[in-house]
N, C-alpha and C positions, 0 to 999 in steps of 0.2 A: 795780675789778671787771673780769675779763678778758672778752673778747668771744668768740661764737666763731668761727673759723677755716671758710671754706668752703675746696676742696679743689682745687688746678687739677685741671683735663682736658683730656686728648690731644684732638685732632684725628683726626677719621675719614679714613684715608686710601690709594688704590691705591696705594702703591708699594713701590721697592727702595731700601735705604739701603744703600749701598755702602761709604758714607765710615767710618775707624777713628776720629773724632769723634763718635760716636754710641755709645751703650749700648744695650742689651737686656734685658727682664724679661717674663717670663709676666703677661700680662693674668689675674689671681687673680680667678673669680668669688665673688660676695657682697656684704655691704653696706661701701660706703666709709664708714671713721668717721676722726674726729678724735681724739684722744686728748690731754689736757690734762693733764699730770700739774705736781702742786704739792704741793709739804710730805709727801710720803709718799699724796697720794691723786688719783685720775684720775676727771675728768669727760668721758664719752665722747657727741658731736656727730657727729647723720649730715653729709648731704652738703648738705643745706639751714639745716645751722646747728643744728638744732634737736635734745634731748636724745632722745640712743636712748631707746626704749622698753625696758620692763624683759620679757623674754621671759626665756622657761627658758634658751635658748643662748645670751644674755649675762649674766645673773642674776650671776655671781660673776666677769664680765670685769673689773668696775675694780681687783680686789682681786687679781687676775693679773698687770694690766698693772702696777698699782701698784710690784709686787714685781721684774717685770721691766726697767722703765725707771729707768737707772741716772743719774738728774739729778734735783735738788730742784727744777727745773721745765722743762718742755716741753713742745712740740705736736709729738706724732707722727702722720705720714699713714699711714691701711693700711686693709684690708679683710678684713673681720670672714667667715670662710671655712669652707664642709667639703668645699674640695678637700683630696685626702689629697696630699700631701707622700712620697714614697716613695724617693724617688730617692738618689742617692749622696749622702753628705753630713747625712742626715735621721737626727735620732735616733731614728726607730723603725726604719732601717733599721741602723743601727752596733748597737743592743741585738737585731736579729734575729740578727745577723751574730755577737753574743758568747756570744746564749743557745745556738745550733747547733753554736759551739765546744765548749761545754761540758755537751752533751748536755741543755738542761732545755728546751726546748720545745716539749718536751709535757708539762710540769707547770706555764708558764704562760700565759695567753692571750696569741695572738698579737699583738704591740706591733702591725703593722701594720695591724688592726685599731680598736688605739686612736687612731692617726692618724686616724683617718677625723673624728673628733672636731670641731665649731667650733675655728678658732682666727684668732687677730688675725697677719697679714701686715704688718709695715712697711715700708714703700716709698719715706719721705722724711720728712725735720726739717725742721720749720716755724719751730719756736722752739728756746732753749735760752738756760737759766740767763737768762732775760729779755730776751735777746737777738733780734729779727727776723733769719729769716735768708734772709728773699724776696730779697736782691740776691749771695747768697753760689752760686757755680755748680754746677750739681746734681752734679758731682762730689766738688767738698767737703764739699756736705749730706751724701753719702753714706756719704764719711769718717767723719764724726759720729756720722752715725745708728748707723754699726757698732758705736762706740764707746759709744752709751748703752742699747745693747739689751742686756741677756742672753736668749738662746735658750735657748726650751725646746720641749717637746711643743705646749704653747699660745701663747708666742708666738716669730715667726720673722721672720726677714729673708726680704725676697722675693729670689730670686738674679738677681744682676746683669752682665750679660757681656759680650765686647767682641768683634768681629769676629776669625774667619771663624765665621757663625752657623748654617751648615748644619746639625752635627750638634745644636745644641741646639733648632730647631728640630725636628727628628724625633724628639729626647726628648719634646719639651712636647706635640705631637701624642700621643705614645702616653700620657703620662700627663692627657689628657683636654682639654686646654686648646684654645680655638676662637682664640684672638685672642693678641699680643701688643705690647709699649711700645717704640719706641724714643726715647731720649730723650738730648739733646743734651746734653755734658758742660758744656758754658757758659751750659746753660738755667737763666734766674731763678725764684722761686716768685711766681706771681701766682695769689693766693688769689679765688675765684672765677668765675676767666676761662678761655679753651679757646684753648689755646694752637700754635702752628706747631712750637714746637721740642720738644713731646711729641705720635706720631705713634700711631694704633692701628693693627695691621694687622692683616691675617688669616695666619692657621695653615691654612687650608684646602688640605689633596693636592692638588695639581692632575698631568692627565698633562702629557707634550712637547709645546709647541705650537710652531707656526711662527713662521718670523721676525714676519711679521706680527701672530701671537696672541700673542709675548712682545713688541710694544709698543701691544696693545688690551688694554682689562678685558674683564671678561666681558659688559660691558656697553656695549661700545665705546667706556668710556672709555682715557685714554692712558695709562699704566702710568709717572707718575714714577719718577724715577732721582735718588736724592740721593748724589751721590759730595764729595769733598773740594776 
């Protein structure tokens, strides 16, 4: 009988990663789930272990995810979401972008729209093909992961990216997001633990501050510097 999987967690944290050792992903609001898939069917675990409840906005999730997760068995980490997804790269923005080529959108509802939709975010491989893969480095999980997902409307890869992070940082603000991951390409999966080498930061505007206020928070604390 398999057990279930709890989920690591970042670390709250002021600072600036400088180092190109480190990755990047939008902090995806919603419920972190687990995702079990075996023989063709998925048993979904929130964040305390214990079986999602059956709501209307996951009602027909295992039978998604099922179809989606391309391995006779894994644990996929992600979070169950109705951030909309808009951005470049996103199928409702590629099918806005074909239906406007070819004059029909306004004959049918705007895909953009249907993003708005729940949908399951993956963000890391736990297991695969029976395999533990807590000691494999979160860059290879990554690898993986890419390779057992198909993308769709409902389920998606959360985007992953590597320094210099300025411009994706003013996308993910404009497209809603308060917070961001970064997360260290040689970090392990420790299932239930809060971990240093995944860090949450903030997305929050800020104006120019002075020398001084670029090495205080806002709350005087001291503004870490992770370089390489």
């Amino acid at each position: 009988m398999h057990h279930p999987v709890l989920p690591q967690l970042p670390t709250d944290a002021n600072a600036e990663v400088l180092s190109v050792e480190w990755l990047f992903e939008p902090l995806w609001p919603g419920k972190r789930v687990l995702a079990r898939a075996v023989d063709g069917r998925v048993i979904l675990n929130d964040e305390l272990g214990e079986p999602m409840p059956v709501a209307p906005e996951l009602s027909d999730a295992p039978e998604v995810l099922a179809a989606s997760i391309l391995a006779d068995e894994a644990v996929v980490d992600g979070i169950w979401t109705a951030q909309p997804f808009v951005g470049d790269g996103s199928p409702a923005r590629a099918w806005a972008e074909t239906l406007a080529t070819e004059g029909l959108a306004q004959e049918i509802p705007d895909p953009l729209e249907t993003e708005r939709r729940r949908a399951f975010v993956a963000v890391d491989l736990v297991e695969l093909d029976g395999e533990l893969l807590h000691e494999v480095p979160f860059q290879e999980r990554r690898r993986l992961l890419e390779s057992v997902i198909d993308e769709g409307i409902r389920v998606r890869l959360s985007p992953i990216v590597k320094q210099p992070l300025a411009g994706w940082m003013v996308g993910w603000r404009a497209n809603g997001f308060t917070h961001y991951v970064a997360k260290h390409m040689n970090s392990r999966y420790r299932p239930g633990e809060r971990t240093e080498d995944w860090l949450k930061l903030s997305l929050r505007a800020e104006a120019p501050r002075s020398f001084m206020g670029r090495m205080l928070g806002s709350r005087g604390d001291r503004v870490r510097r992770v370089r390489d």
